[in-house]
C-alpha positions as MATLAB code, in Angstrom:
seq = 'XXXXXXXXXXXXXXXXXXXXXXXXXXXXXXXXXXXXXXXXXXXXXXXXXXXXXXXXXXXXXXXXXXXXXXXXXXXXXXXXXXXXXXXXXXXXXXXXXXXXXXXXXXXXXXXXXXXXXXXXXXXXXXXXXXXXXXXXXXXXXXXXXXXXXXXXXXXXXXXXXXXXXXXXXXXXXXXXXXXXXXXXXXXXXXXXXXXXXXXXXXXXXXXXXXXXXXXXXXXXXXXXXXXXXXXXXXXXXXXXXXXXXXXXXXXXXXXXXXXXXXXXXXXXXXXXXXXXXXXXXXXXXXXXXXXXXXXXXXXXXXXXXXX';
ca = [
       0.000    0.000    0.000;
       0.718    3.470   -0.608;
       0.244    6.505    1.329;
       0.583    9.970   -0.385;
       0.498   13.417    1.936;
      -0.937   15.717   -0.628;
      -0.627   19.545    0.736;
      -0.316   22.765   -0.919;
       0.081   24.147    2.351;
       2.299   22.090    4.524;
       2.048   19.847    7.880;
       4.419   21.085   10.415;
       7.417   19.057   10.084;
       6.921   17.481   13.293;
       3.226   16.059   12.080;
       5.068   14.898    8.850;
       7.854   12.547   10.931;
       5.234   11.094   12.873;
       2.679   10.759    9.717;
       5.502    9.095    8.539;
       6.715    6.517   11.106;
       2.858    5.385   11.498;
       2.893    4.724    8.061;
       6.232    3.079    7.733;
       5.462    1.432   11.327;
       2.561   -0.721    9.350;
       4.579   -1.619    6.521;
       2.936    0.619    4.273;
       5.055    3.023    1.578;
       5.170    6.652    2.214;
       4.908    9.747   -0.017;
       5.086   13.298    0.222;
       3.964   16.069   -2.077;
       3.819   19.919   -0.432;
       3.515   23.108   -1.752;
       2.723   22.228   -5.214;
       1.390   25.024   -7.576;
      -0.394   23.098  -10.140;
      -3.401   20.967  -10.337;
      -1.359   18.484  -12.375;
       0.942   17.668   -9.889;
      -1.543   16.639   -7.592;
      -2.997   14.494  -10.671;
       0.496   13.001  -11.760;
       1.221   12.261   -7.288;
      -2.066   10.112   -6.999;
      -1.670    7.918  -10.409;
      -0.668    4.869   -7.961;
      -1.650    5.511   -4.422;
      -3.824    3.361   -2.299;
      -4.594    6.226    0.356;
      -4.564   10.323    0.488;
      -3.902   12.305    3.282;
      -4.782   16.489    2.195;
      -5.939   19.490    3.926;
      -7.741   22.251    1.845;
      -6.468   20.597   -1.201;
      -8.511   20.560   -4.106;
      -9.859   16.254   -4.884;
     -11.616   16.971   -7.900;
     -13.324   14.110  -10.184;
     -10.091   14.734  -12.464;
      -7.958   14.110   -9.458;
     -10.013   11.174   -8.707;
     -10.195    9.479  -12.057;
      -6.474    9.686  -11.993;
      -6.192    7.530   -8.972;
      -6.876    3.992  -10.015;
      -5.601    2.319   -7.234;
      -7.229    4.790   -4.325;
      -9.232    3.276   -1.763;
      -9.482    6.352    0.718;
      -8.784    9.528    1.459;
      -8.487   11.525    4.570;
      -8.945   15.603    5.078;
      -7.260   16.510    8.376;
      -9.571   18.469    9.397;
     -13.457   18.396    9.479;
     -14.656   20.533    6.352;
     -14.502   17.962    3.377;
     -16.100   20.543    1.049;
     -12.587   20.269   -0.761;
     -13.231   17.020   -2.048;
     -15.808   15.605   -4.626;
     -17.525   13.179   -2.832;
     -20.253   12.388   -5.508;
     -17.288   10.896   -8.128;
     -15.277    8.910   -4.760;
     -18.395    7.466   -3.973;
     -19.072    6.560   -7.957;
     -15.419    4.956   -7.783;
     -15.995    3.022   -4.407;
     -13.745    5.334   -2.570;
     -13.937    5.924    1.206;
     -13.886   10.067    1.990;
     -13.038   10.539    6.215;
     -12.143   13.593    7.771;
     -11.051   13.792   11.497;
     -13.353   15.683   13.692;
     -12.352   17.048   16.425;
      -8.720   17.382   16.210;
      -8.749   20.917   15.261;
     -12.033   22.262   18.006;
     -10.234   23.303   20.515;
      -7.747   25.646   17.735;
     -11.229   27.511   16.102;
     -12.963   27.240   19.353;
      -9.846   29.872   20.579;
      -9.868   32.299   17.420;
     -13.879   32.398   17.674;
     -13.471   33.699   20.922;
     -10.360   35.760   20.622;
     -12.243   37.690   17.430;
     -15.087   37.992   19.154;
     -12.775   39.662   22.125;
     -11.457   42.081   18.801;
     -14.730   42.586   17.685;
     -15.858   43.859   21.075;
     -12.504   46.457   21.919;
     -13.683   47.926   18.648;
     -10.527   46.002   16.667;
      -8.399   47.966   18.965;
      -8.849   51.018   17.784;
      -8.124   53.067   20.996;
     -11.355   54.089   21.832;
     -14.022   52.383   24.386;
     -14.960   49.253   23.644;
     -17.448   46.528   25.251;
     -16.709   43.976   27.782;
     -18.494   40.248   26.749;
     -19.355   39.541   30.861;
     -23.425   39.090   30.776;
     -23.263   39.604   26.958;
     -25.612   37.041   25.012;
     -24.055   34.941   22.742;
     -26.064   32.016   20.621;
     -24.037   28.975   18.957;
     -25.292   28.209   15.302;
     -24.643   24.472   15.200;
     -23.285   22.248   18.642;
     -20.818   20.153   17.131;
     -17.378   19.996   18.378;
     -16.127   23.498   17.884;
     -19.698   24.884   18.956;
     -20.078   23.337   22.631;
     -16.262   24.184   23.194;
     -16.883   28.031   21.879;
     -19.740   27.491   24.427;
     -17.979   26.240   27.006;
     -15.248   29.002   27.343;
     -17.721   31.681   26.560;
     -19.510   31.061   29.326;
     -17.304   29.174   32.291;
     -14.115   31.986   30.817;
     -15.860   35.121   30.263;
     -19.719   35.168   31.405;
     -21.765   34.677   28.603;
     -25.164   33.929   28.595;
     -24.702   31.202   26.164;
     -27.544   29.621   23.999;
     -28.020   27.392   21.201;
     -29.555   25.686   17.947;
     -28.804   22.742   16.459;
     -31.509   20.514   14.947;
     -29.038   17.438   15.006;
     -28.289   17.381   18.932;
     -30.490   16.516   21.800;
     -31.556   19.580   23.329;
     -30.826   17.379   26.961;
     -26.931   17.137   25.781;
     -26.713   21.242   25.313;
     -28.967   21.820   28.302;
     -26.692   19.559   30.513;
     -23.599   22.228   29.578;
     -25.566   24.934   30.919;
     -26.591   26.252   27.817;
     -30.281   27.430   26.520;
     -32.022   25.559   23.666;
     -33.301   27.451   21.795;
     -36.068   25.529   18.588;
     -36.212   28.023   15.514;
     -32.606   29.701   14.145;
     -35.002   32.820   14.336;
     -35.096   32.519   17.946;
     -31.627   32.388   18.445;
     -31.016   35.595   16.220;
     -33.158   37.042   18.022;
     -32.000   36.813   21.288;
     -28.450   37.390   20.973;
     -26.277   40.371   20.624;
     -23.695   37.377   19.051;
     -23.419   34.887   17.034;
     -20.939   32.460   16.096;
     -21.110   30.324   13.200;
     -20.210   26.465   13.350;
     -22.186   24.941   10.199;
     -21.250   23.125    7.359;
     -21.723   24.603    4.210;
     -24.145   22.169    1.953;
     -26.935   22.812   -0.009;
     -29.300   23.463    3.006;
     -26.521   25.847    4.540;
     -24.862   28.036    1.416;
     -26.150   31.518    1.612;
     -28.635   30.861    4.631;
     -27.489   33.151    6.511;
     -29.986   36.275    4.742;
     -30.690   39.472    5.833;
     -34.142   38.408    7.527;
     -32.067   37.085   10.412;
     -29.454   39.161   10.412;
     -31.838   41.697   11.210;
     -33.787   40.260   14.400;
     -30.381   40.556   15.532;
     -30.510   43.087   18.564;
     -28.493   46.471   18.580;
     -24.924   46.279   18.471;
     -24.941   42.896   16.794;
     -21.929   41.055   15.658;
     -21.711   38.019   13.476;
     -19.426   35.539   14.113;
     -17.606   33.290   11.063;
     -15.180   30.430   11.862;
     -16.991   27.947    9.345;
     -17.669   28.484    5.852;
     -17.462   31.865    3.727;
     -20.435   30.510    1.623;
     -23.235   30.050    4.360;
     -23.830   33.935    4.756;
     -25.062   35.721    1.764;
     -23.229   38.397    0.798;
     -25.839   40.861   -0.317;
     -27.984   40.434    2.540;
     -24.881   41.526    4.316;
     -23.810   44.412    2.864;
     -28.020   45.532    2.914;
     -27.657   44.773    6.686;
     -24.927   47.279    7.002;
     -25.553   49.711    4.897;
     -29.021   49.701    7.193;
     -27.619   49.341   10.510;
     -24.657   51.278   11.736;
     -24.551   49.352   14.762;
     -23.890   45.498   13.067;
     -20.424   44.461   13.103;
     -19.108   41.068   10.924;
     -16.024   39.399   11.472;
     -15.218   35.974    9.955;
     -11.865   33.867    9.346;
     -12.714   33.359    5.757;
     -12.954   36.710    3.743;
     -16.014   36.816    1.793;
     -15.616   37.104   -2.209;
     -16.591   40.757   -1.967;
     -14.030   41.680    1.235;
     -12.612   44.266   -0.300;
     -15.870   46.122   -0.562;
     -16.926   45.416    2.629;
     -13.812   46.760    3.780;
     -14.081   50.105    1.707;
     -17.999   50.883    2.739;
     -17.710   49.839    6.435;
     -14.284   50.830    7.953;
     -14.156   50.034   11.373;
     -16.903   47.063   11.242;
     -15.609   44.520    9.538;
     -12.536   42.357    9.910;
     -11.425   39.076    7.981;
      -8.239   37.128    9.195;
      -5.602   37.399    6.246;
      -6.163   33.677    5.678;
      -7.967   30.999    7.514;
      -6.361   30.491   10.386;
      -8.673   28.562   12.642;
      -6.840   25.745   12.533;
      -3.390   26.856   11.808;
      -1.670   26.259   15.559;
       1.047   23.483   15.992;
      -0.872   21.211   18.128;
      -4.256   21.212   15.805;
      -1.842   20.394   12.755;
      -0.055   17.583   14.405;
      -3.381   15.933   15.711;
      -5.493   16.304   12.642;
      -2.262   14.439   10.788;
      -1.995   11.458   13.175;
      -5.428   11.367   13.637;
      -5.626   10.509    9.172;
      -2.712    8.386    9.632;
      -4.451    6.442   11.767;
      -7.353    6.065   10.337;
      -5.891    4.708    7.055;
      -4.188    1.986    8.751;
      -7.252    1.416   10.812;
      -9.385    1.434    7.608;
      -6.678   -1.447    5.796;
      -6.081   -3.474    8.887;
      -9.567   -3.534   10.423;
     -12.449   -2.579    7.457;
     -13.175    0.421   10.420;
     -15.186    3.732    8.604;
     -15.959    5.132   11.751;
     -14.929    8.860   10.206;
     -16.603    8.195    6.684;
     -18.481   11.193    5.340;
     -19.721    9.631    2.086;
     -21.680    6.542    3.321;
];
């Protein structure tokens, strides 16, 4: 078997040894391609691998169809909007991510932006303190109940939540209000942190109707996906409301304008960064490593996102 690391933007070197000696330490063959610039080179790497191991990289049906012998491959991470899942699942491929290994990482930038967000992006004037602010959790998934969690044991939130998919008992037993309609939750919160997926249900959901139960001196909160808030219901929101602030750690496609109409209320990290920190790149590495040899050795698709 084969085992390719496949990153434009590189594993720490320390995540790469140990990738590495897990691999090795099964008997499988190791690979390494980083910091490619082309397409084709990821296309030309995969021609005879077994397994893939990527980040944000880019598994299109081209990539795929050039990968006869793949059986699986891993994002280290839990977004898997990078890869095509319709044409791995077509060719009998398994598609895995590994949740959780990068939470605690976005759960700390959610709540250090929302910290900027408040001092008024340090600007030198009076800002806000977050103590007895209300903040509501879009989606209680691993980064969600952490953000939670620190928001409200770490700086005295009033923290509430909706999320179809969890048992409103499981958020309730972290302290945490339930909330049943995403209007609700807008509505009651001066912020908001996003933790959803972006799918077909999610991608531009976030519209100005609920931006705009949003009490006064709202902010919006992005660690998840650029797509999920729509970009003209955001700009209408602003352009209406002096008092709404958005930061995000993925720039939207029209950041630049944003930038240029609302000075002072807006603020996109230069690149996502949520789960850029040494420890969240080594886990989220070992973590796929482990999984492939899990997946070959014992049939286990615990992490599979394309069943």
């Amino acid at each position: 078997m084969k085992i390719l690391i496949a990153t434009k933007k590189p594993f720490a070197s320390e995540a790469v040894e140990k990738i590495k000696e897990i691999v090795q330490n099964a008997g499988y063959e190791f690979a390494l391609l980083e910091k490619y610039t082309e397409q084709s080179e990821l296309v030309d790497a995969v021609k005879d691998v077994n397994a893939l191991i990527v980040r944000s990289d880019k598994i299109t049906r081209e990539v795929i169809e050039a990968a006869g012998e793949l059986k699986i491959v891993v994002r280290a991470g839990a977004g898997y909007d990078n890869i095509d899942l319709t044409t791995a699942t077509e060719k009998g491929i398994v598609v895995m991510n590994t949740p959780g290994q990068n939470s605690n990482a976005v759960a700390e930038l959610a709540l250090g932006l929302m910290v900027y967000a408040a001092r008024g992006f340090y600007n030198g004037k009076p800002g806000t303190e977050l103590k007895g602010k209300t903040l509501g959790i879009q989606a209680y998934g691993h980064v969600g109940s952490l953000v939670a969690k620190i928001a409200k044991n770490g700086f005295g939130m009033s923290v509430s939540a909706f999320d179809p998919f969890i048992p409103a008992e499981k958020i309730e037993a972290d302290g945490v209000k339930v909330y049943n309609s995403v209007e609700e939750l807008y509505a009651n919160n001066r912020y908001i942190s996003l933790h959803i997926p972006a799918n077909e249900q999610t991608k531009n959901s976030i519209n100005y109707d609920l931006l705009n139960k949003m009490p006064r001196d709202a902010t919006l909160l992005n660690t998840a996906r650029k797509e999920v808030v729509d970009e003209d219901s955001l700009i209408k929101i602003m352009e209406e409301r002096d008092d709404f602030k958005y930061v995000s750690d993925i720039a939207p496609d029209n950041a630049e304008l944003l930038k240029e109409k609302f000075p002072g209320r807006v603020y996109f990290t230069p690149k996502k960064m949520g789960a850029q920190t040494a420890e969240a790149n080594i886990n989220a590495g070992i973590a796929a490593a482990n999984q492939i040899v899990n997946y070959f050795e014992k049939g286990d698709v615990t992490f599979q996102v394309n069943k």
